[in-house]
N, C-alpha and C positions, 0 to 999 in steps of 0.2 A: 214322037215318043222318046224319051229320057233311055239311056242304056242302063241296064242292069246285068249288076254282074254277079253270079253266084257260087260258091262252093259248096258240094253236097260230100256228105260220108254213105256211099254209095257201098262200103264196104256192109253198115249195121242194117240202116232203112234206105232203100230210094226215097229220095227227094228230101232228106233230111237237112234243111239248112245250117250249114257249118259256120259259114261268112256270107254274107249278104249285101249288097249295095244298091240303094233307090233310085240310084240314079242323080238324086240331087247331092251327091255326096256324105247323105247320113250311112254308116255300115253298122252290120245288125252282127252279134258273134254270139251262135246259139239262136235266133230266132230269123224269120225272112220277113219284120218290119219296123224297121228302125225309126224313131221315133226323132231321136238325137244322133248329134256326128258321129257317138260311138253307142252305141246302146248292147248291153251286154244281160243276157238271161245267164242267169248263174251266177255264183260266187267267185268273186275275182283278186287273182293273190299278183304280188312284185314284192321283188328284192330291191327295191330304190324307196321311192318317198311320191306320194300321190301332191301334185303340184297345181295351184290353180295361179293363174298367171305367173307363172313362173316361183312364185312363193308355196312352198311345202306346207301344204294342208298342218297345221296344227306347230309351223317352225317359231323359232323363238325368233325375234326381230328387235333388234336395240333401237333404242330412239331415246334421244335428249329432249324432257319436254321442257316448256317454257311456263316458267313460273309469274302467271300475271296479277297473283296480287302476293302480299307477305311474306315473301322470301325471295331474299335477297342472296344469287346462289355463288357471286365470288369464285374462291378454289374449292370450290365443294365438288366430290366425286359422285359423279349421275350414273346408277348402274339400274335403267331401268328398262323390262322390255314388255313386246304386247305377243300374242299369240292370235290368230284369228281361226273360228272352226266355226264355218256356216256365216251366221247373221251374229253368233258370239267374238268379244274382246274380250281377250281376257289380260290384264296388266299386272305384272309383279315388277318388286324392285325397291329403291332404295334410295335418298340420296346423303352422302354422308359428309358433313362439313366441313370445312378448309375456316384456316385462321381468317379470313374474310368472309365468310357465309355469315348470314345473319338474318332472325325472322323476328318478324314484328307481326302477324298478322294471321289468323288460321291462311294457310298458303292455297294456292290454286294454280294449277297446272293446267295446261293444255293436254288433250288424248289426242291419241296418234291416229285414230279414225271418228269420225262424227257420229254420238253417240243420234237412237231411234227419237226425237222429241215427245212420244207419251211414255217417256220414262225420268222426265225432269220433276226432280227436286226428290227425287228420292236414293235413298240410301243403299250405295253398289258395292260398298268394300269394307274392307276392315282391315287395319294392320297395328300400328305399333311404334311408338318412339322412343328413344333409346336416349337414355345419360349416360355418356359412356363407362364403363365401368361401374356404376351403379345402380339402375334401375330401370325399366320400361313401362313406356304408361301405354293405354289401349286408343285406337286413336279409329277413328270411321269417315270415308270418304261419301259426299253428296253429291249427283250430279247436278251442277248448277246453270248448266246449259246446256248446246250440244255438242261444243266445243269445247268443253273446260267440267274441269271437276275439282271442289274444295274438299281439305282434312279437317276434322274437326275433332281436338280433345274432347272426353268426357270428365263433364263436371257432376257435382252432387248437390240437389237440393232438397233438404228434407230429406222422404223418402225413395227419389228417383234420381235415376241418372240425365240428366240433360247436356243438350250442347255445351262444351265450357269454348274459353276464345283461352286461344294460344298468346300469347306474347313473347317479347324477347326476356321474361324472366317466369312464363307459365307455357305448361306444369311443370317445366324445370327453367334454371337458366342454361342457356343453349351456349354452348364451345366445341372448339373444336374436338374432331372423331365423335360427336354426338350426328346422330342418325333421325329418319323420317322416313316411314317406308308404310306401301300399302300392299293386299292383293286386291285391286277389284275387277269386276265384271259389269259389261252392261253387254246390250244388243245397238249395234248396229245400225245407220239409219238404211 
């Protein structure tokens, strides 16, 4: 038989379990059956940051992606990061041009975690391109795999908005301190 170890408040109820241990290592705080290594009945507060693998539930995490189609990233400044909460990515950021950056292409990045595959080919973000000192145009990211996700300008046909294609002179011509930047979201595979 497995040892078990318990703490009662002997002071309010006999036998009320305060801390509890199964024996196999799961401890129970507030109840006597732990389910999990820590299992807690009740509301639970800390002054620090709730940490899963050592990464803070909900921390901001910098990463350089890697741009594998259309952009070409030179001395461009990559200020881009991810957030993770559960099975959610969440991605904000930016990358801003250097006299050598150069797109030819709507651009495709790498994401910093493997997006869920029944969520390909649809549409996770939205952000924004920047001339600098001029003007922003509306820009929407697609998951195009589970490793990668394309930006795509919006065009006009007729009466609707459609994908437009980017180039090195649409919807703007592209120079330096001009910007590319998204927020999106997908879930996790």
């Amino acid at each position: 038989m497995a040892s078990v170890l318990r703490f009662d408040d002997w002071e309010t109820t006999l036998g009320t379990g305060v801390v509890s241990t199964d024996g196999s290592g799961n401890v129970a705080v507030g109840g006597s059956s732990p389910s999990y290594k820590l299992d807690v009945t009740g509301d639970i507060n800390a002054s620090g940051q709730f940490r899963i693998g050592g990464t803070a539930v909900g921390e901001a995490v910098a990463f350089t992606p890697t741009w594998t189609v259309g952009l070409t990233v030179g001395n461009a400044t990559e200020n881009w990061y991810y957030y993770e909460i559960n099975d959610l990515v969440v991605i904000t950021g930016a990358t801003v041009f250097g006299s050598t950056t150069a797109l030819s292409a709507n651009p495709a990045m790498t994401l910093p975690v493997t997006a869920a595959s029944d969520a390909l080919n649809t549409s996770i973000g939205k952000g924004s391109s920047h001339d600098a000192g001029t003007a922003q145009y509306p820009n929407f990211w697609v998951l195009g795999s589970t490793t990668s996700v394309t930006c795509f300008h919006m065009g006009a046909a007729s009466t609707f908005v459609n994908t437009g294609s980017a180039t090195a002179t649409a919807p703007f011509t592209w120079t330096t301190n001009d910007k590319i930047g998204g927020n999106i979201i997908y879930r996790r595979a």
